[in-house]
NUSEBA-101814 format. One record per residue: residue number from 1; residue in one letter; z, x, y of N, C-alpha, C in turn. Coordinates in pm, whole numbers, m for minus. Layout:
N
NUM  A  Z  X  Y  Z  X  Y  Z  X  Y
...
***
This chain:
115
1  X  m257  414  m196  m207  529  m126  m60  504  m89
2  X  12  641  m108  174  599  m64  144  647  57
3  X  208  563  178  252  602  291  362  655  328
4  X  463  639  287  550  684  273  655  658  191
5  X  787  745  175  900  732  95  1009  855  165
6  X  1141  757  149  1251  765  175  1365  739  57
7  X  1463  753  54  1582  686  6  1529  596  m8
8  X  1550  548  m185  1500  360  m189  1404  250  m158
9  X  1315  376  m44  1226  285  m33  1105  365  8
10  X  994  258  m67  832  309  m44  748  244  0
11  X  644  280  92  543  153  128  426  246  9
12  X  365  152  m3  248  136  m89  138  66  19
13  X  21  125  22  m71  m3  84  20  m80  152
14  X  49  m38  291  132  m160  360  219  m265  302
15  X  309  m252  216  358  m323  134  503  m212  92
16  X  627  m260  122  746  m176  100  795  m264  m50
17  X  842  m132  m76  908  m129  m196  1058  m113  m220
18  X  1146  m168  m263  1319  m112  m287  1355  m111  m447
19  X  1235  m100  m542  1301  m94  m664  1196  0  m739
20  X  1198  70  m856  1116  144  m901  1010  127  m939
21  X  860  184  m942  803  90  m992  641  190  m1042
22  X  542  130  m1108  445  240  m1131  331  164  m1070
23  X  263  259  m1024  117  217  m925  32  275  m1037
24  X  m50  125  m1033  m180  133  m1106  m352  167  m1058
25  X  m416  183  m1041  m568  192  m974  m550  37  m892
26  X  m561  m59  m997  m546  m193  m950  m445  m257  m907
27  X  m315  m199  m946  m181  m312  m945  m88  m215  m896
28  X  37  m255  m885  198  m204  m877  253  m279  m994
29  X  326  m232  m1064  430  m302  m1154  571  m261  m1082
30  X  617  m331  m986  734  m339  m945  863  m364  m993
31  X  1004  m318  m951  1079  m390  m1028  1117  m334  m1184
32  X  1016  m182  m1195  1032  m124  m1322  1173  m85  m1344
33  X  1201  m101  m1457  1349  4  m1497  1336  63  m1660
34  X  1401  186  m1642  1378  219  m1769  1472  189  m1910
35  X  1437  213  m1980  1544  194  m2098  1666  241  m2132
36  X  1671  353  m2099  1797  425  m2069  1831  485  m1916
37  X  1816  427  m1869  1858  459  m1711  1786  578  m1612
38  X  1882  657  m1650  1803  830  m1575  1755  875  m1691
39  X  1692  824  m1787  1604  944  m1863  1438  822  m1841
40  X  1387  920  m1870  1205  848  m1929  1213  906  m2090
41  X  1138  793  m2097  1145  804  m2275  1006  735  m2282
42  X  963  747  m2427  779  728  m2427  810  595  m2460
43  X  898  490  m2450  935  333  m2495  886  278  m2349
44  X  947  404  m2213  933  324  m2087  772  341  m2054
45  X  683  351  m2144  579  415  m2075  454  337  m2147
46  X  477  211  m2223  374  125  m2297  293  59  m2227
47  X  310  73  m2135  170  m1  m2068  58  140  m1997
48  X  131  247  m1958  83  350  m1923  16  393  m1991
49  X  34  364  m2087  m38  475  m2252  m165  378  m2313
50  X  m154  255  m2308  m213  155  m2268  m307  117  m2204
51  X  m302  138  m2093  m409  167  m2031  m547  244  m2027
52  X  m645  155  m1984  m773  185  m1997  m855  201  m1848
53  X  m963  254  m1816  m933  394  m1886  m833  496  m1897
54  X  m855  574  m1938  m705  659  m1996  m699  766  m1852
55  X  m593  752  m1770  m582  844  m1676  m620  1008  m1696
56  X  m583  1067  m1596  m661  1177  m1585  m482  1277  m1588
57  X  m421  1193  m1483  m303  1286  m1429  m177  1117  m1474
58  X  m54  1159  m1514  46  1066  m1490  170  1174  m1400
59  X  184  1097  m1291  310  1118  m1203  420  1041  m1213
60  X  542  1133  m1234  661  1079  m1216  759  1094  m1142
61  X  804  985  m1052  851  1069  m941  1029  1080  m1010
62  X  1102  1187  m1042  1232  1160  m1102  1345  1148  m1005
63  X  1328  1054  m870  1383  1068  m805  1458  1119  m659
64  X  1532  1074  m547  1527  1151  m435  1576  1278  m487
65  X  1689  1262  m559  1735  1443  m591  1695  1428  m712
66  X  1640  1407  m756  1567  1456  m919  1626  1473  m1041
67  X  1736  1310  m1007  1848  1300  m1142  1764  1284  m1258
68  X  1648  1195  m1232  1642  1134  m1407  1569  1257  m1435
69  X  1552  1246  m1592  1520  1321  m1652  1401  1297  m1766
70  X  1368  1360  m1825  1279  1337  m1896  1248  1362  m2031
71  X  1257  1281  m2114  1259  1326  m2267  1108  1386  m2353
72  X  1145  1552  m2434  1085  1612  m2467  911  1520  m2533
73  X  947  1392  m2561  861  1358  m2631  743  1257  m2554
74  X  783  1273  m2449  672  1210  m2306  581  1292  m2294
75  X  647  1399  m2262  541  1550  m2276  469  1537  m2369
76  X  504  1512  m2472  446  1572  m2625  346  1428  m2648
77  X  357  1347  m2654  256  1230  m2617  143  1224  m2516
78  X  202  1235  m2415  79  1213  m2259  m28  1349  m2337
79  X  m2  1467  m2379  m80  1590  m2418  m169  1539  m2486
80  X  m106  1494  m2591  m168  1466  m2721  m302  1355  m2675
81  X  m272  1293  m2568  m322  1174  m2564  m496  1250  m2449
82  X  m435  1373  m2401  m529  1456  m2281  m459  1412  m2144
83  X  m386  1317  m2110  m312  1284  m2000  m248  1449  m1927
84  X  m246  1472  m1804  m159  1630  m1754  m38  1531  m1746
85  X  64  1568  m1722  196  1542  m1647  249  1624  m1579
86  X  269  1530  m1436  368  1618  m1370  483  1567  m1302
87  X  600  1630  m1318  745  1521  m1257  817  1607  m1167
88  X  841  1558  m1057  857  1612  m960  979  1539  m894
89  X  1099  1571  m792  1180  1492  m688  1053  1417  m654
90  X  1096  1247  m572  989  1133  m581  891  1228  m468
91  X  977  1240  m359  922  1301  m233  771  1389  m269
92  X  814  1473  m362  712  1593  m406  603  1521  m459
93  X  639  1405  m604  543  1348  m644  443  1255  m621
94  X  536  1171  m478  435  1086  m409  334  1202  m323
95  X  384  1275  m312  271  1357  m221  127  1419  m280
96  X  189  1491  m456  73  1537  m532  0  1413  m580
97  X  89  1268  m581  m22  1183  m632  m121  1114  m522
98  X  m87  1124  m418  m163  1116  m303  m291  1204  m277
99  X  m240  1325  m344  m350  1429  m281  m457  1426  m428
100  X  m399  1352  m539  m504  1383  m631  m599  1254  m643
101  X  m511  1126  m548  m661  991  m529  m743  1039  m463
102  X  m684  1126  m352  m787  1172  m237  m909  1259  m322
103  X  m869  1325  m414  m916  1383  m485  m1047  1303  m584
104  X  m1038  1151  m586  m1119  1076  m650  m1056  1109  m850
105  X  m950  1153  m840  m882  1170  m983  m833  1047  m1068
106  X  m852  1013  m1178  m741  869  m1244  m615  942  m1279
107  X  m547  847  m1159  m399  882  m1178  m325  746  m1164
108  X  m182  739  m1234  m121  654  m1234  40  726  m1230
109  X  68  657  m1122  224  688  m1081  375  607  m1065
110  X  444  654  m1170  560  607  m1184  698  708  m1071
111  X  789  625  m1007  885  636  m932  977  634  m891
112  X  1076  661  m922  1255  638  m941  1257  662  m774
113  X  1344  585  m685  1368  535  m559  1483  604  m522
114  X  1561  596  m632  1696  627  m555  1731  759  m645
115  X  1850  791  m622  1916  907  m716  1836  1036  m725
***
């Protein structure tokens, strides 16, 4: 569960965060960065896709003001795969991915901190 988020920083399960990172059912992969900076591309997303079982929902948070961006072919993958996507400013997305554990949903959420 996110507790909260600010500028740069997130607690997770009592546990703060200052770098980007994707929450797993089981884990955090902290410390994430992507391949090209402010975009997501389906290269930054191999362990996500990867994963077993295959989520239900993937969240992305693109940020406090919602610089990064997202390349056409993330979409076109997560679909293909039955994954929903949804990318949101982080603020927005930590909140829908909050409300969809509560929900008992498989979700896995990725998070850009700053920008």
């Amino acid at each position: 569960m996110i507790e909260s988020y600010d500028f740069g920083v997130m607690v997770v399960n009592g546990k703060r965060y200052n770098h980007d990172l994707i929450i797993f059912p089981e884990r955090i992969m902290d410390n994430w960065w992507r391949k090209e900076g402010h975009k997501l591309t389906v290269k930054d997303l191999d362990e996500v896709l990867a994963y077993t079982p295959k989520p239900e929902f993937f969240i992305f948070g693109t940020g406090y003001y919602g610089l990064v961006k997202v390349s056409p072919e993330v979409k076109q993958i997560l679909e293909t795969k039955g994954i929903e996507f949804i990318a949101k400013p982080t603020k927005e997305a930590s909140e829908v991915f909050n409300k969809l554990l509560k929900l008992k949903k498989r979700v896995i959420g990725a998070f850009h901190l700053t920008c």
